[in-house]
N, C-alpha and C positions, 0 to 999 in steps of 0.2 A: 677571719683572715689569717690568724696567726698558723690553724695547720697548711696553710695554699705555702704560706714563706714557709715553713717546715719543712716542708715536700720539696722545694728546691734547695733549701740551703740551712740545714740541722743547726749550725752552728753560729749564723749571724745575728747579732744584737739586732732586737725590734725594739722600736721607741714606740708605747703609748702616751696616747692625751690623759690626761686626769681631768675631774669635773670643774665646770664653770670656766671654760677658756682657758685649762690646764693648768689653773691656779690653787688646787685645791690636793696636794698628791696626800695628805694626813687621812683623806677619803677614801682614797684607794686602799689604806692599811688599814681601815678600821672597817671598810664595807664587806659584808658575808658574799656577794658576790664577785669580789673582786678575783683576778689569774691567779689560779691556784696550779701548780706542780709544772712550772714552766721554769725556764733557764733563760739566759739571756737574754734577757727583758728589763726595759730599763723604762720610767716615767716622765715625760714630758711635766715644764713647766714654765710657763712664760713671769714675769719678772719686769716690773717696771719701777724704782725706784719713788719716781716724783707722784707714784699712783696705787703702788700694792707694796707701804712698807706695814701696812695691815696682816699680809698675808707671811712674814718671817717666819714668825712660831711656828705655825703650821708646817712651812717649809722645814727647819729646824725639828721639829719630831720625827718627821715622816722621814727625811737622811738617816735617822738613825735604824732606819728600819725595812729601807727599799731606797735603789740605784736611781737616782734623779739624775736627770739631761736639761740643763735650761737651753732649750729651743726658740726662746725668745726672751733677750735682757734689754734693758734699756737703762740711764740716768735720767732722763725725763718723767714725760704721763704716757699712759699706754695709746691715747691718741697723738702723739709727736712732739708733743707741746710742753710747754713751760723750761727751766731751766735745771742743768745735772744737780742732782739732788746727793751732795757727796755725802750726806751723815747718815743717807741710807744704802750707800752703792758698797757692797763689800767687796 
């Protein structure tokens, strides 16, 4: 898909998913097939406090190393529920 957006518009940021519900972008940087020789491409990551403070580190390497978008935050759990979890909401 990404040459069809090329083809209209060279210059516009595309957001992809990373794996496991766009929770995983450390995968993206470390996978042999991941976009290679592309511009303006940035990585989805959804983020739930009360549910993925598992998932930090990973989030925290892969920043250092590829343009993350959280495309979905929450203070909660990733099903709606429980209560804002502030010692993980940065």
């Amino acid at each position: 898909i990404i040459p069809i957006i090329r083809k209209n518009d060279p210059e516009t940021i595309i957001v992809v998913g990373t794996p496991s519900w766009s929770g995983k972008p450390r995968e993206v940087f470390t996978s042999p097939g991941g976009i290679r020789g592309q511009t303006n491409i940035m990585y989805a990551f959804h983020f739930y406090a009360g549910s993925h403070s598992y998932l930090l580190a990973d989030l925290e390497f892969a920043a250092n190393y590829i343009p993350i978008f959280a495309t979905e935050w929450g203070t909660g759990t990733s099903d709606g529920g429980g209560t804002p979890n502030a010692n993980v909401t940065r």
